[in-house]
C-alpha positions in Angstrom: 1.0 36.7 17.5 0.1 33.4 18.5 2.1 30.3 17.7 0.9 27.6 14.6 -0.6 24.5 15.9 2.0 21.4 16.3 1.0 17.9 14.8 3.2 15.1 15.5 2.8 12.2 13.2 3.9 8.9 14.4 5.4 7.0 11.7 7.4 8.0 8.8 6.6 5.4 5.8 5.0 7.2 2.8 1.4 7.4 4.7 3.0 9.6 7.4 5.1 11.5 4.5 2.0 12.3 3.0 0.2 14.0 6.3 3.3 15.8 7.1 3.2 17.0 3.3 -1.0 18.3 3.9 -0.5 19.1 6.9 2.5 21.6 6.2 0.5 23.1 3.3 -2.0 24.1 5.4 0.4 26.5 8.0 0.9 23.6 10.6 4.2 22.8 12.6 4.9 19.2 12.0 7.4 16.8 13.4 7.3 13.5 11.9 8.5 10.4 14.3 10.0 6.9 13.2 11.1 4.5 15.9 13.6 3.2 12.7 14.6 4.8 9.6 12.1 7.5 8.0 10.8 5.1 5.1 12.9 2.5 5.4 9.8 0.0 6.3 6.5 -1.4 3.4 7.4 1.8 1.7 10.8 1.5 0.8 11.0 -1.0 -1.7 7.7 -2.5 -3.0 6.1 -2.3 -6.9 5.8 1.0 -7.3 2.2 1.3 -8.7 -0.1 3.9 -8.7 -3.1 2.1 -9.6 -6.5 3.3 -10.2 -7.5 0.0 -11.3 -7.1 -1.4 -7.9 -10.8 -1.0 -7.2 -11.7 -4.5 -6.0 -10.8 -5.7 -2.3 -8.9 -9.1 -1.8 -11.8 -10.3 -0.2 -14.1 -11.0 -2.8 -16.9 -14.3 -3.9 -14.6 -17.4 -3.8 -11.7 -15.8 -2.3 -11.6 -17.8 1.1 -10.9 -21.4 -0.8 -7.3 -20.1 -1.9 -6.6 -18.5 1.1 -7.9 -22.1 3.0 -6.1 -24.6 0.6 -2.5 -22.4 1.5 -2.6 -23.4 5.3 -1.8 -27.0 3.4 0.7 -25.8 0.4 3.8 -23.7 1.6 4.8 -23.6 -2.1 1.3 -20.9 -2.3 1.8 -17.8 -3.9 -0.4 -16.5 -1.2 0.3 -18.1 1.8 -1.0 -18.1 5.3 1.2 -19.9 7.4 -0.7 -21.8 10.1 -0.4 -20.0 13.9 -1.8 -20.5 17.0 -2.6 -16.7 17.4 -6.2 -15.5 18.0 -5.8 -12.1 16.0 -5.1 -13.9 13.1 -8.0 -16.2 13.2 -10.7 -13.9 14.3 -9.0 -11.6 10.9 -9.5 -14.7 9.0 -13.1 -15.0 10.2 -13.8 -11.3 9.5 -11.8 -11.7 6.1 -14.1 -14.8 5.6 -17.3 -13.1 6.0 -16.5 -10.4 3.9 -16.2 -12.8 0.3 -19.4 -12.1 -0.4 -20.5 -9.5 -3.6 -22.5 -7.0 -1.5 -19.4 -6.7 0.6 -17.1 -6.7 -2.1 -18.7 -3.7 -3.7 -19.0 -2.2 -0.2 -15.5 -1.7 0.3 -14.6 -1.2 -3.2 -17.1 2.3 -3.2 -14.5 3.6 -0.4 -11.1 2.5 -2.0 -12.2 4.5 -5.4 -12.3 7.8 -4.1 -9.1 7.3 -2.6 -7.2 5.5 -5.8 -8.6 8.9 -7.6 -8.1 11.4 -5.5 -4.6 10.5 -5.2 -3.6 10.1 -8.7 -4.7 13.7 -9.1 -2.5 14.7 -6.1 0.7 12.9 -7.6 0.3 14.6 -10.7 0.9 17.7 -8.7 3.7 16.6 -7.0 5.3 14.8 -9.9 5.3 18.5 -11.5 8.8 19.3 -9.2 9.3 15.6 -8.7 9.1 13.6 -11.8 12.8 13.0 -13.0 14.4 11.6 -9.3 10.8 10.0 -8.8 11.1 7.9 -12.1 7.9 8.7 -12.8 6.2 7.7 -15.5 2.7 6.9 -16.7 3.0 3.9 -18.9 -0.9 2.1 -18.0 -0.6 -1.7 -16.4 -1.1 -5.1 -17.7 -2.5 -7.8 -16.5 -1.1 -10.9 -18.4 -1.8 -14.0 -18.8 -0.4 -17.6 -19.5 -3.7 -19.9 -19.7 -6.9 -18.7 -22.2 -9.5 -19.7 -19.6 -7.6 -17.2 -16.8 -7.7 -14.6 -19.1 -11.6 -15.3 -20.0 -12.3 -15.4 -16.2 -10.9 -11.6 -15.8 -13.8 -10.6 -17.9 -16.5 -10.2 -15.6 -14.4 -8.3 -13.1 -14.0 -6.0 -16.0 -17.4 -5.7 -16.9 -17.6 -4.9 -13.3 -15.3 -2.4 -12.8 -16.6 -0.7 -16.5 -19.9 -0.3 -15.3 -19.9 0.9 -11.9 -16.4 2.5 -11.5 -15.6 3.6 -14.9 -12.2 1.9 -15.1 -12.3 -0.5 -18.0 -9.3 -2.4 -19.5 -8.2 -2.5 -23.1 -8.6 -6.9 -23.8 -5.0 -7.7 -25.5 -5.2 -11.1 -27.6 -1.5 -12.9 -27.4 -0.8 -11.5 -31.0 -1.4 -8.4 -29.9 -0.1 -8.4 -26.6 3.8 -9.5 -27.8 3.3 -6.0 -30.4 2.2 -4.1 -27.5 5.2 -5.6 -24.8 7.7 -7.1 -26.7 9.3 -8.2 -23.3 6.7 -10.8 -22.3 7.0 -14.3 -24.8 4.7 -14.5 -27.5 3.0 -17.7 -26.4 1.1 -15.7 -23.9 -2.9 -16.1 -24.0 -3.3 -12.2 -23.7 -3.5 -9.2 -21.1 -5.8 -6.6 -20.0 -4.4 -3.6 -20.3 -5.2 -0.7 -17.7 -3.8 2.6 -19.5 -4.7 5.0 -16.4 -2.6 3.3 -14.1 1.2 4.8 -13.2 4.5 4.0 -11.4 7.4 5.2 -9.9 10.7 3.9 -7.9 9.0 4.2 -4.2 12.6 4.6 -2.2 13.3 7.8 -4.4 9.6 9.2 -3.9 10.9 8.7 -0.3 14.1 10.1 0.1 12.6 13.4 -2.4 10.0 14.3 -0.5 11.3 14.1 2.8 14.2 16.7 1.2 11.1 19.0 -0.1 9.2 18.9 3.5 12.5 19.3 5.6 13.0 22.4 3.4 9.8 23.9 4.2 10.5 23.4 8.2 9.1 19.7 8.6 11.4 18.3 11.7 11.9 14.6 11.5 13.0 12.7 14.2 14.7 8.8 13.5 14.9 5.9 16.2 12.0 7.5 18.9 9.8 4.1 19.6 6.6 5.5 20.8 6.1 4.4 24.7 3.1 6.1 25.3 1.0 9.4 25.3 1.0 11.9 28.1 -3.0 13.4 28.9 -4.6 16.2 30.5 -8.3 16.2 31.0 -8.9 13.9 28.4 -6.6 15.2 25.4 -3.2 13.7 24.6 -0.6 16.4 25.1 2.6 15.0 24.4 4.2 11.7 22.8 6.4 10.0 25.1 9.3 8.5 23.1 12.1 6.4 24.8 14.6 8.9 25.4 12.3 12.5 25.1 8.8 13.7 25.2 7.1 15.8 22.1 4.6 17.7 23.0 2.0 18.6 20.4 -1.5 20.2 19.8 -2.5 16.8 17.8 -1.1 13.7 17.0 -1.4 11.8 13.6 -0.9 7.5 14.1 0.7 6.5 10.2 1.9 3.4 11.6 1.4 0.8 9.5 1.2 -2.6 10.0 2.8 -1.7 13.6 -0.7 -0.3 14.5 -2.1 -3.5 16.7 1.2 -3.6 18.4 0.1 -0.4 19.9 -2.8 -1.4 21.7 -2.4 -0.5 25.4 -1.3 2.9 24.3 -4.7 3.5 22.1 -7.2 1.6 24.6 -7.8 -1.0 21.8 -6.6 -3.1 19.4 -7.1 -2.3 15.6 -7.4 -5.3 13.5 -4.6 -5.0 10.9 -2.7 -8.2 10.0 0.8 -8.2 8.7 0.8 -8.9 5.2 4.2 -9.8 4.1 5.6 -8.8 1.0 9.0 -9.4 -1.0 10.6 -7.7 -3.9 14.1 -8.3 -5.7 15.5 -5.4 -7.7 17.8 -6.5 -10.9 19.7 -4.3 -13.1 18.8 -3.2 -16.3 18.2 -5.4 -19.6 18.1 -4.2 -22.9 14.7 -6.8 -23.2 13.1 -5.9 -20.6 9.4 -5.4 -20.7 8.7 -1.3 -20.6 5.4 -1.6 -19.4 4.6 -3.2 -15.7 2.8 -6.2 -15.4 0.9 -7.8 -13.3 0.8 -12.1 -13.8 -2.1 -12.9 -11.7 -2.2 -16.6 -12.1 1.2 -16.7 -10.0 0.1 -13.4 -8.0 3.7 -12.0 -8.9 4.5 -8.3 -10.8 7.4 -6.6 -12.6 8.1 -3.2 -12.4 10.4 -1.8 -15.0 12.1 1.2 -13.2 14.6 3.2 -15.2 17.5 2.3 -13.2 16.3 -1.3 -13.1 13.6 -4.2 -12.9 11.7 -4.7 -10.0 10.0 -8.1 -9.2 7.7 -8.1 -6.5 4.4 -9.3 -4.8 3.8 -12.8 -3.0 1.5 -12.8 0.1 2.7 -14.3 3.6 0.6 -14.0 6.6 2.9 -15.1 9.2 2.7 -12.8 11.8 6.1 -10.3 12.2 8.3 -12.7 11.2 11.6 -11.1 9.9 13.2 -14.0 7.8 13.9 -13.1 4.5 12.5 -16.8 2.9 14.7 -18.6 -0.1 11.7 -20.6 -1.0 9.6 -17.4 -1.2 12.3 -15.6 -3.5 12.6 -18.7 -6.1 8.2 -18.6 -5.6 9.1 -15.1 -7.0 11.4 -15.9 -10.1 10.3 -18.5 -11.0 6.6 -16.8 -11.2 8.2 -14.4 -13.5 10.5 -16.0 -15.9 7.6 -17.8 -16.9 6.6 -14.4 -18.7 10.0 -12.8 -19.7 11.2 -12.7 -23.3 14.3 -13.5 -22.8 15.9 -16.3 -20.1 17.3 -13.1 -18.2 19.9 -13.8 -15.2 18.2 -13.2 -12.1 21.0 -11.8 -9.8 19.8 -9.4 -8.0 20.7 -6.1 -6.7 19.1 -6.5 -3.8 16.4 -8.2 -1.9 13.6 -7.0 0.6 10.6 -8.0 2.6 7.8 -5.4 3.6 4.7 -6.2 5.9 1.5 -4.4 4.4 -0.8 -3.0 6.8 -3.4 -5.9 6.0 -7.4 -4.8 6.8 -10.2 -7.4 6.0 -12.6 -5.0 3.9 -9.3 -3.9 2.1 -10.3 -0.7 3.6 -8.0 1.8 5.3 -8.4 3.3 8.9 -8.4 7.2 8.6 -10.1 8.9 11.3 -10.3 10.4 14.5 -9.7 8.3 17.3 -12.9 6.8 19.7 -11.3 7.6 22.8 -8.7 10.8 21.9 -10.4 14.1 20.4 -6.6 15.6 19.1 -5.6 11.8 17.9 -6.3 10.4 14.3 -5.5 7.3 12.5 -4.6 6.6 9.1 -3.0 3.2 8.6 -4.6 -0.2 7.3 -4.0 0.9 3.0 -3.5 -3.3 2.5 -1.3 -3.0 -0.7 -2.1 0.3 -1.7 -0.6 2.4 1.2 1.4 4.2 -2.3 -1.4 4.3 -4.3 -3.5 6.1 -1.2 -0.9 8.2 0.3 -2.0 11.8 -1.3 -5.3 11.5 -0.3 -4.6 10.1 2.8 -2.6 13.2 3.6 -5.1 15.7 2.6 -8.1 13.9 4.5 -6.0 13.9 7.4 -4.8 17.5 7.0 -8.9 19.0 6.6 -9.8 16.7 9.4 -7.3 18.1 11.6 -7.7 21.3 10.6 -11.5 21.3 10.8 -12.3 21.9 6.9 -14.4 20.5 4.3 -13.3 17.0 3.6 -12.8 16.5 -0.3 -14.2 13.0 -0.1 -16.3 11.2 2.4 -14.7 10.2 5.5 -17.6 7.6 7.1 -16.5 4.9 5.2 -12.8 5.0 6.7 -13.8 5.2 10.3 -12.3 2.6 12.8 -16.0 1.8 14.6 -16.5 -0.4 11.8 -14.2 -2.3 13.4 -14.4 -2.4 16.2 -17.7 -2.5 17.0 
């Protein structure tokens, strides 16, 4: 009887989590390799949300000015620090380019399928692993402090009613302080999203990695990739720094590491580092119940049941590991604009994440150009938890040599690279 194919997956955020997951269903051997801690990197302590209503790309009409005026304002929200590297500027060209509508509603046709797909998946999964996931599906709100803000969000609704199907309830301010009586009441109003759900990201982590190593997935922690071993053409093993995997296949769920592995692929895959922060606080009795999104300060809470996440803020500046002060109080201050109550804002803990950052807002999944038995699947921007199910299972039937369950064209790295 002949032995299962192996598929090694190279990196072990929630992206590579998910592939192992598919990939395991299907009757594969999978070891799953993380040159840190399995999950421990974008996927560890972000918002939480699984977000249908994420349609849009960042790079939409009138998007560029913002993104300009913050080489000038280090006290942006969204901030791209100025650098003298030329990935960055040739992404900011590309990003540029792409704030246009036809483009917009380009990429947004590709994320959909994805957001959808994978909200179906989670159900599924959230059957064993609701309870230690925290999950719950309470909708999302988009809330705002200014009348004309919250006037502006209504095209992008009307938008994303009529060709995607995923329109928001409009909240007035009245109605907004019955519906989450943890924001003030001197709010303009909210859109509400009701498909939308969330759950505490670390313990989606540490759960499934339980479930897969219980049905035979091997990980292995603190293997740096150094490079791939090839015979006639096909990658047959994964050289690590201290031992060599050999597989039939190889999955790269690297994140925003990808570029970094350029000589290995043959080519460098546009991805920008994206960073991120979050503080977790504990508990309040008036805390909001429902997450929120405040887009005029481009911050979020996420209430968790064992605390209150706050979390968002955009910093391109390259892989820079500082944890920032002024980016933290950016954060606060963002949100106690909103909160009901003047709330404390000691935190549990704090954490930085770089998102994998693409400039179509459109995720690499595919085989690779120049390797038959190597595929790609990183680049998910700010959705990488929102996108992980389906990412899995495209991965899995592309591997495997199935019908795919949604179109793969649009993920394809030529797009890029080209």
């Amino acid at each position: 009887m002949s032995q299962p194919r192996h598929v090694a997956v190279i990196g072990g955020g929630v992206i590579g989590l998910a592939c192992a997951h598919f990939l395991r269903q299907v009757g594969l051997d999978v070891t799953v390799i993380d040159k840190g801690k399995i999950g421990k990197a974008c996927s560890f302590r972000n918002c939480g949300f699984i977000c249908p209503s994420h349609v849009l790309p960042l790079a939409e009409p009138g998007s560029i000015w913002p993104v300009f005026r913050s080489l000038f304002q280090p006290s942006s929200p969204f901030r791209v620090r100025p650098s003298l590297r030329m990935s960055m500027w040739r992404w900011l060209w590309q990003f540029a380019r792409r704030c246009n509508r036809r483009d917009m509603l380009q990429s947004a046709a590709a994320i959909q399928p994805l957001l959808i797909s994978s909200l179906k998946l989670y159900e599924e999964l959230m059957t064993d692993g609701a309870d230690v996931c925290e999950w719950q599906t309470k909708g999302l709100l988009f809330a705002y402090q200014s009348a004309t803000a919250l006037e502006q969000y209504g095209p992008a609704n009307q938008l994303l009613t009529e060709q995607f199907n995923e329109p928001a309830q409009r909240l007035s301010g009245r109605e907004l302080h019955d519906f989450e009586p943890g924001l003030k009441g001197d709010l303009a109003g909210a859109w509400y999203f009701e498909h939308d759900a969330h759950l505490r990201p670390e313990r989606l982590i540490v759960w499934w990695r339980r479930e897969l190593e219980n049905n035979g997935v091997v990980f292995r922690e603190n293997l740096a990739l150094h490079g791939f071993s090839m015979k006639h053409g096909t990658v047959v093993a994964a050289e690590c720094e201290s031992e060599t995997i050999e597989a039939d296949d190889f999955v790269i769920a690297t994140g925003a590491w990808t570029p970094l592995l350029a000589d290995i692929l043959g080519y460098r895959v546009p991805i920008e580092p994206g960073k991120g922060y979050s503080i977790t606080l504990e508990t309040a009795v008036d805390d909001p119940q429902i997450p929120v999104i405040f887009p005029e300060y481009r911050v979020a809470v996420t209430p968790m049941k064992s605390g209150l996440r706050l979390g968002s803020i955009m910093e391109f500046a390259g892989y820079d590991e500082t944890i920032r002060n002024e980016r933290l109080r950016l954060l606060k201050n963002g949100v106690g604009r909103f909160l009901n109550v003047d709330r404390p804002m000691e935190e549990e803990s704090t954490w930085f994440g770089w998102r994998p950052m693409t400039t179509d807002s459109v995720p690499v999944i595919g085989r690779s150009p120049r390797h038959d038995n190597l595929f790609l699947a990183a680049g998910h921007n700010m959705l990488g938890l929102s996108m992980a199910p389906a990412t899995g299972k495209l991965v899995a039937e592309m591997v495997t040599g199935v019908d795919v369950h949604i179109p793969v064209e649009p993920y394809g790295i030529n797009r890029m690279l080209g």
